[in-house]
Legacy VTK file of the C-alpha trace (Angstrom):
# vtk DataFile Version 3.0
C-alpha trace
ASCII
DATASET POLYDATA
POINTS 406 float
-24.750 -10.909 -50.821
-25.193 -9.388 -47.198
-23.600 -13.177 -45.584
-20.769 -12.418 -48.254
-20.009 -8.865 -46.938
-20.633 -10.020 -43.481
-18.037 -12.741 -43.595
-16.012 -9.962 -45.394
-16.345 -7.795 -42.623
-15.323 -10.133 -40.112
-12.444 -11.504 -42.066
-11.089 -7.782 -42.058
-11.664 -7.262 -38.161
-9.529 -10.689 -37.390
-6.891 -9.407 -39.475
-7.070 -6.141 -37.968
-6.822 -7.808 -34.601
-3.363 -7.886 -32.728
-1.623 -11.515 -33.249
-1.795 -13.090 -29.771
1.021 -12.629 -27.464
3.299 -15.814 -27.653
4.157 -17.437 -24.017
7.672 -16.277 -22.522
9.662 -18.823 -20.743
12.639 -17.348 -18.379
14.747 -20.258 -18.186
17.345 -21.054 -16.227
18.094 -18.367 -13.418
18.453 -19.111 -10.261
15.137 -17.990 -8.294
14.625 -16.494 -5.553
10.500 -16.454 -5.525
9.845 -14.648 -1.928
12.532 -13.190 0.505
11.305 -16.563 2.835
12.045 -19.340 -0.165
14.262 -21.610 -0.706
16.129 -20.635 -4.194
15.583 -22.833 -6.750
18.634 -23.558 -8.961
18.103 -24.134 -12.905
14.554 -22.935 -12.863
11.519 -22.312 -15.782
9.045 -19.479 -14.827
6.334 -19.259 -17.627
4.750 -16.557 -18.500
1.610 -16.040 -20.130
-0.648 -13.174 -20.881
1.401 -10.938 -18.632
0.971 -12.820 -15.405
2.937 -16.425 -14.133
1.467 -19.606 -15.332
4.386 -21.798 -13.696
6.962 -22.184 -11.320
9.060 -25.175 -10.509
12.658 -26.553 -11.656
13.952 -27.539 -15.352
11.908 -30.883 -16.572
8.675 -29.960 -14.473
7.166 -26.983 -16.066
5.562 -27.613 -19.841
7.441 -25.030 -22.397
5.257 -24.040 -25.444
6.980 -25.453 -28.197
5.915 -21.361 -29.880
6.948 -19.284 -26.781
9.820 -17.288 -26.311
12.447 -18.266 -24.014
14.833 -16.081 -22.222
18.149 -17.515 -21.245
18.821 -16.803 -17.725
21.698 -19.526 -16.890
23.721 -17.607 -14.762
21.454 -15.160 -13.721
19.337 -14.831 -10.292
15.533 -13.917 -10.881
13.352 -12.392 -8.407
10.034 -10.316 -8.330
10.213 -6.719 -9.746
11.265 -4.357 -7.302
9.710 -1.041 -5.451
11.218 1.873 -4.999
8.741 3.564 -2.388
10.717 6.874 -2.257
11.127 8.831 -5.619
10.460 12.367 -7.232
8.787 13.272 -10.562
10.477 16.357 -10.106
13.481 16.536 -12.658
13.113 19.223 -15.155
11.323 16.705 -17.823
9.537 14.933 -15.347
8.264 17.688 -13.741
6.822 18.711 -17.482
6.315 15.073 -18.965
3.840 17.256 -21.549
6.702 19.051 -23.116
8.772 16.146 -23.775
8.593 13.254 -26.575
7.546 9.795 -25.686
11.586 8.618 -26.614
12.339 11.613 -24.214
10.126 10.448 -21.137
11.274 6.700 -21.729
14.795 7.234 -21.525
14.448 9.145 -18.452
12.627 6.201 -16.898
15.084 4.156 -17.557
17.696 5.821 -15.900
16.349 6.576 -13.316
13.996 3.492 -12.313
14.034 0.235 -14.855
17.541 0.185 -15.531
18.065 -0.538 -11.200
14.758 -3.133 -11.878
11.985 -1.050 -10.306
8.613 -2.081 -11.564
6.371 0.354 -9.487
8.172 3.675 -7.818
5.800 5.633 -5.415
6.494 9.281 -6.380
6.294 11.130 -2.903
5.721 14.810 -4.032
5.768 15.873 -7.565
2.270 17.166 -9.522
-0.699 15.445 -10.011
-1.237 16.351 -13.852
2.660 15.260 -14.424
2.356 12.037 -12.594
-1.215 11.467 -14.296
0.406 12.473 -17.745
3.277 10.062 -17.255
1.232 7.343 -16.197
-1.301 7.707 -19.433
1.827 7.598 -21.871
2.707 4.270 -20.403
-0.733 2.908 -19.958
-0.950 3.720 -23.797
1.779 1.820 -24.597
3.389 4.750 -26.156
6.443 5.065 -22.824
7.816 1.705 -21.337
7.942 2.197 -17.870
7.100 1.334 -14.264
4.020 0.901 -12.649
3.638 4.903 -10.957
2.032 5.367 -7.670
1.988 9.143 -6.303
1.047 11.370 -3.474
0.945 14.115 -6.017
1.497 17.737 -4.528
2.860 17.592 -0.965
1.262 19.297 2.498
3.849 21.904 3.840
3.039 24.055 6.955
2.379 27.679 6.392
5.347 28.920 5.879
7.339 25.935 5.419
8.278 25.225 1.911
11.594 23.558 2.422
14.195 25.860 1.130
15.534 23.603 -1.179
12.122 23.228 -3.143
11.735 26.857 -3.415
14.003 27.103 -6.673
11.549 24.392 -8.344
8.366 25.919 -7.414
9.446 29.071 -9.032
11.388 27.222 -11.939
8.096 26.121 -12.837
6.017 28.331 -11.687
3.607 25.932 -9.591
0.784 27.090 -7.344
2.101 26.592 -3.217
1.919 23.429 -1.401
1.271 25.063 1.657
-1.400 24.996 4.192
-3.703 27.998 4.343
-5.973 26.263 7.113
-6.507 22.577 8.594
-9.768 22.650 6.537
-8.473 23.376 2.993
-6.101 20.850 4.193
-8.677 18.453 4.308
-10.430 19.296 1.299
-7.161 18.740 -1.128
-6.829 15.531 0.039
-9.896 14.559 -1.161
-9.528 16.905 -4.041
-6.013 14.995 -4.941
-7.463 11.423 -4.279
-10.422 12.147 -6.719
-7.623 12.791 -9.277
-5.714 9.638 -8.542
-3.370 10.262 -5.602
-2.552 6.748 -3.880
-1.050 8.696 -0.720
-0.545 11.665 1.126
3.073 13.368 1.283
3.322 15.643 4.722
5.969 17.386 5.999
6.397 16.905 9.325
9.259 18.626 9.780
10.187 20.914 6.999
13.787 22.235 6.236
13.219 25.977 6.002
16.905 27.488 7.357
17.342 30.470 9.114
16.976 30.645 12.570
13.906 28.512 12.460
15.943 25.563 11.308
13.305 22.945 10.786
9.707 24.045 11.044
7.598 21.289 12.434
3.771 20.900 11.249
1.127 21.395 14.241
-0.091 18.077 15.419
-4.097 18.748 14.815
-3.532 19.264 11.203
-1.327 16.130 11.158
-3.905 14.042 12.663
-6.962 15.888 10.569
-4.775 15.022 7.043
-3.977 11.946 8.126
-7.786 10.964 9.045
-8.996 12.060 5.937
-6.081 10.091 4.062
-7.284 7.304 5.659
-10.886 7.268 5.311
-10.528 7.065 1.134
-7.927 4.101 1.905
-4.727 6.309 1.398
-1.224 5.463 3.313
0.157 8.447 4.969
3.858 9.384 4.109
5.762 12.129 6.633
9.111 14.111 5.925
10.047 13.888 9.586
13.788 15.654 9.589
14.327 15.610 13.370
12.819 14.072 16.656
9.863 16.537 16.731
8.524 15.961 13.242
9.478 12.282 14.023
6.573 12.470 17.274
3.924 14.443 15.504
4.146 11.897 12.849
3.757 9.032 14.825
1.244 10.317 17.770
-1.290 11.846 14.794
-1.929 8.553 12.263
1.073 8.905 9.976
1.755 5.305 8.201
5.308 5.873 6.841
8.564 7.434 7.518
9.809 8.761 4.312
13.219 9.467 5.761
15.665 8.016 8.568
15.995 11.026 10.577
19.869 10.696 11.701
18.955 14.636 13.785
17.276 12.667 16.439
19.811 10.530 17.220
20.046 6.511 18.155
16.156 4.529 18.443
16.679 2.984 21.366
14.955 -0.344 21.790
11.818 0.799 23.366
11.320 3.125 20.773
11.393 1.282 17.683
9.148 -1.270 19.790
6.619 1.686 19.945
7.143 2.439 15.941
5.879 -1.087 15.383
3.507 -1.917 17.620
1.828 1.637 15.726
2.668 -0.210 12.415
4.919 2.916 11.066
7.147 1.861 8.077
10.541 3.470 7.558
11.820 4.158 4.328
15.787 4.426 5.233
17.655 6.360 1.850
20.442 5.886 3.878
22.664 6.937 0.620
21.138 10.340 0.936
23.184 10.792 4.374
25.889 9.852 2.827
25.867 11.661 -0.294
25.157 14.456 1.468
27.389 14.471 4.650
26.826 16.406 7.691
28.181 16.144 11.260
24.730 16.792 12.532
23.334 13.750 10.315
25.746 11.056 10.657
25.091 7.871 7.862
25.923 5.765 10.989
23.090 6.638 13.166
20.865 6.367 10.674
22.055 2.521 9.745
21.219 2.364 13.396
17.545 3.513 13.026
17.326 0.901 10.147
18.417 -2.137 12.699
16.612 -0.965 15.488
13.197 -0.825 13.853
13.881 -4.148 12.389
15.175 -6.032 15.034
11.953 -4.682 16.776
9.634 -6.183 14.071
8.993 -3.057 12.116
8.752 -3.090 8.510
11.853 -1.358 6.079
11.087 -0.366 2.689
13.763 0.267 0.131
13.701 3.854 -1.308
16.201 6.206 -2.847
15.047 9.724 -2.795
15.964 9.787 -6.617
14.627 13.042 -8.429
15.727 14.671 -5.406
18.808 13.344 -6.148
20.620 13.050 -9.287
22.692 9.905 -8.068
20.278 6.640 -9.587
23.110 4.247 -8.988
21.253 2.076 -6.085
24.835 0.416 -4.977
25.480 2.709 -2.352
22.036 1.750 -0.766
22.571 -2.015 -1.247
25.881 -1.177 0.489
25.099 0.457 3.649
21.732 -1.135 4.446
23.937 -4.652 4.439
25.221 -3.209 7.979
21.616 -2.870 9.566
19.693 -6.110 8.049
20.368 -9.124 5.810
19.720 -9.737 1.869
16.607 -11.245 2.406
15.557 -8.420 4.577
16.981 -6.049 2.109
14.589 -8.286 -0.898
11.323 -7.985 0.932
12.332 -4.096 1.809
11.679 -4.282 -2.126
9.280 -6.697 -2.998
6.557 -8.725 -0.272
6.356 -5.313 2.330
5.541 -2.366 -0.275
3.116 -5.058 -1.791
1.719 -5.337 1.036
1.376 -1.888 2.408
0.269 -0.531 -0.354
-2.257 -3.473 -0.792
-0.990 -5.562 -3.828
0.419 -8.358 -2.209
-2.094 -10.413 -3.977
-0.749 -9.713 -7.431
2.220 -8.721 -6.902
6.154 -9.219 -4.883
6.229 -12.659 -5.118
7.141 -15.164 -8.213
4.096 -17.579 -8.064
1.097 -19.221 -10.373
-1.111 -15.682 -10.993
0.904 -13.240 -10.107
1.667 -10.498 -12.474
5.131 -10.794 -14.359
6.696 -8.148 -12.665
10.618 -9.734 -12.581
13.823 -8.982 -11.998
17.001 -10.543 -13.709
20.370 -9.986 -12.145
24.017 -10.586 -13.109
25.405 -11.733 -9.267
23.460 -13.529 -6.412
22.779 -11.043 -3.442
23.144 -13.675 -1.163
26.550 -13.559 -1.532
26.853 -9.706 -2.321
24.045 -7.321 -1.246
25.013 -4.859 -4.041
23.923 -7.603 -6.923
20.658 -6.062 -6.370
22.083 -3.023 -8.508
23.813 -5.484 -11.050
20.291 -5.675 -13.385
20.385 -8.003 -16.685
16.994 -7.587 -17.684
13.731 -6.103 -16.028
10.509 -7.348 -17.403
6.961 -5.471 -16.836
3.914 -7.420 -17.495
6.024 -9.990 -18.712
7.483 -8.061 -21.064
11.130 -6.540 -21.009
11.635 -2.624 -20.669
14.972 -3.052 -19.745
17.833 -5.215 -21.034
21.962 -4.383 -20.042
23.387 -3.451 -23.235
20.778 -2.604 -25.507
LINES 1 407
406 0 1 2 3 4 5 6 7 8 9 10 11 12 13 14 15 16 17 18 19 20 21 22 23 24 25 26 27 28 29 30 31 32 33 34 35 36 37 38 39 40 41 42 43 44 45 46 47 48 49 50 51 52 53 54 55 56 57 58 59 60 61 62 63 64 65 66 67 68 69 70 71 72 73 74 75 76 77 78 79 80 81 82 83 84 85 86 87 88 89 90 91 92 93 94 95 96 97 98 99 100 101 102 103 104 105 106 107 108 109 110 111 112 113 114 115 116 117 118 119 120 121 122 123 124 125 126 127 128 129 130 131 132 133 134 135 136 137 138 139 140 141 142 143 144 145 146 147 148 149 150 151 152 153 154 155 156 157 158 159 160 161 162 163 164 165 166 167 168 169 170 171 172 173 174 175 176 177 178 179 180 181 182 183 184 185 186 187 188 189 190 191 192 193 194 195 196 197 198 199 200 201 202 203 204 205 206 207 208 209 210 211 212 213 214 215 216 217 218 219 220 221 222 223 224 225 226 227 228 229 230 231 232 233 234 235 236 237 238 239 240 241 242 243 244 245 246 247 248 249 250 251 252 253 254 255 256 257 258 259 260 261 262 263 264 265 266 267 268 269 270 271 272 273 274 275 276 277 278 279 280 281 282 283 284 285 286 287 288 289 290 291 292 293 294 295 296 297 298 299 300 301 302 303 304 305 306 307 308 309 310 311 312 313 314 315 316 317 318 319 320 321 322 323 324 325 326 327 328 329 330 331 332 333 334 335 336 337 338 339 340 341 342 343 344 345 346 347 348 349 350 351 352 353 354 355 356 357 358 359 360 361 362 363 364 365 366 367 368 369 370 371 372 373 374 375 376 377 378 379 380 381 382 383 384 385 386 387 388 389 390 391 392 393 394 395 396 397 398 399 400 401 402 403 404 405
């Protein structure tokens, strides 16, 4: 009787069990696997268990009679992109525990999967929103990207940009401010313990007035910054103009979160100096030109884009979105065409935030092992940089969270 009920047990916990997942085959597309590979036309990328089991051209890759295939003729494929510049800072976002799971999804959507980001790197939201949003998807209960975030940002006293102010009070949330260099120090470890993957500072905050821009002092930059680094965390600055552009890069920080069109040109020996120190730029050249200003010309700040890469420096695509409401990434495609090339424009969004933010060994690249973090578009951005924007189908894990026209 007990081998009869055990056998019944175990009968019941198989059933119970979730079926296996079935292989997906994206068939097809033409693939662009790394910004450096040849394409290959009429390709078969197989997926299994969430990660890429094969690679190669139609005939040479073995398709599970079982698995599901996805019809790409027509279609260019590429690695899931990263958006390394975006807010959690809408008025759900900003709240993810007040909103339904149907709520928070859509607003992913819009904002990231629908454009084909995979992972966004929030730059300055809340740690117990980001954390909240990233449990919901974890769970299975939101689709959405994978979520890196610097959490709360680092403001000098007295700087909260005046544009934040409104959302601070909206939501009533404690100030991001500096008190002293040591309680500096002593959130960034209190953030990273909570999950941070980065430090937000701003170098050069926007307050108005006859201040103008109010630029952090350079020990606290370089104490933030040291600390960031000693738990493994990249360092992101706010720069604005040509001062908070030198305290940045004289005290350890890693990343330029903004071209800073105040400054002016780079000239050559300049963005030589940027990457011999290894500082990335994120461009959002559409914010310039969204939001126009004779002091901030869209033009020079192409200029900073082509000068840092013609120097070796690396670019990383980001849009700024949550700070701004515009989520259409065309304009971005558009203008970084007149600084670097689509390939350059592919790794800005794949191979170099995998890299810097250590995942190039799982992900930005279509290959054996990788995980199935891909891209489908509807145009070839060889020909047009702003296919990037035309997305058919984004697929997470191997699995879609976005498709055009459901």
């Amino acid at each position: 009787m007990t081998w009869v009920r055990l056998l019944l047990a175990l009968a019941a916990l198989v059933a119970a069990m979730p079926a296996a997942a079935r292989d997906v085959a994206v068939v097809g597309a033409r693939l662009y696997a790394a910004p450096d590979a040849a394409a290959i036309d009429d390709s078969i990328v197989l997926i299994h268990d969430g990660r890429i089991a094969a690679v190669g051209r139609h005939g040479g890759v073995a398709v599970p009679d079982d698995a599901d295939r996805i019809d790409a003729r027509g279609k260019v494929l590429t690695a899931g992109f990263w958006n390394s510049h975006v807010h959690l800072t809408t008025d759900l976002l900003i709240a993810p525990d007040r909103a339904s799971d149907a709520a928070l999804g859509d607003a992913l959507a819009a904002m990231f999967t629908r454009w084909g980001f995979t992972t966004i790197f929030d730059l300055a939201s809340t740690m117990a929103g980001a954390n909240e949003i990233r449990s919901r998807i974890t769970d299975g209960r939101v689709a959405g990207p994978q979520i890196l975030t610097a959490g709360e940002p680092f403001y000098p006293t007295g700087g909260t940009p005046v544009y934040a102010r409104p959302i601070y009070a909206q939501h009533r949330l404690p100030s991001a401010e500096i008190r002293s260099t040591d309680e500096a120090v002593a959130r960034v470890d209190r953030q990273v313990g909570e999950g941070a993957d980065g430090i937000k500072l701003f170098t050069g905050a926007i307050v108005g007035g006859e201040t103008g821009v109010l630029v952090m002092p350079a020990a606290q930059v370089r104490a933030i910054a040291a600390e960031a680094h000693r738990h493994g965390r990249p360092v992101f600055a706010h720069p604005t103009n040509g001062a908070g552009v030198q305290v940045a890069v004289e005290n350890g920080v890693d990343i330029l979160a903004h071209s800073a069109p105040l400054m002016g040109a780079w000239p050559a020996d300049f963005a030589h100096d940027l990457a011999q120190r290894h500082v990335a730029l994120i461009p959002t050249l559409s914010l310039f030109e969204h939001y126009p200003a004779e002091a901030t010309p869209v033009a020079i700040a192409v200029q900073q884009v082509r000068a840092l890469a013609e120097a070796g420096g690396d670019i990383l695509f980001g849009t700024d979105a949550g700070f701004m409401d515009v989520y259409d990434t065309s304009a971005e495609y558009r203008l970084l065409a007149g600084a670097i090339d689509w390939r350059a424009i592919l790794a800005a969004l794949t191979t170099t935030p995998a890299r810097r933010f250590g995942q190039s060994g799982s992900r930005g690249r279509i290959a054996p092992g990788m995980v199935a973090d891909l891209v489908l578009l509807d145009g070839d951005p060889a020909r047009d940089t702003t296919a990037f924007a035309h997305v058919w189908m984004t697929l997470k894990d191997g699995r879609a969270i976005f498709r055009a026209g459901d």
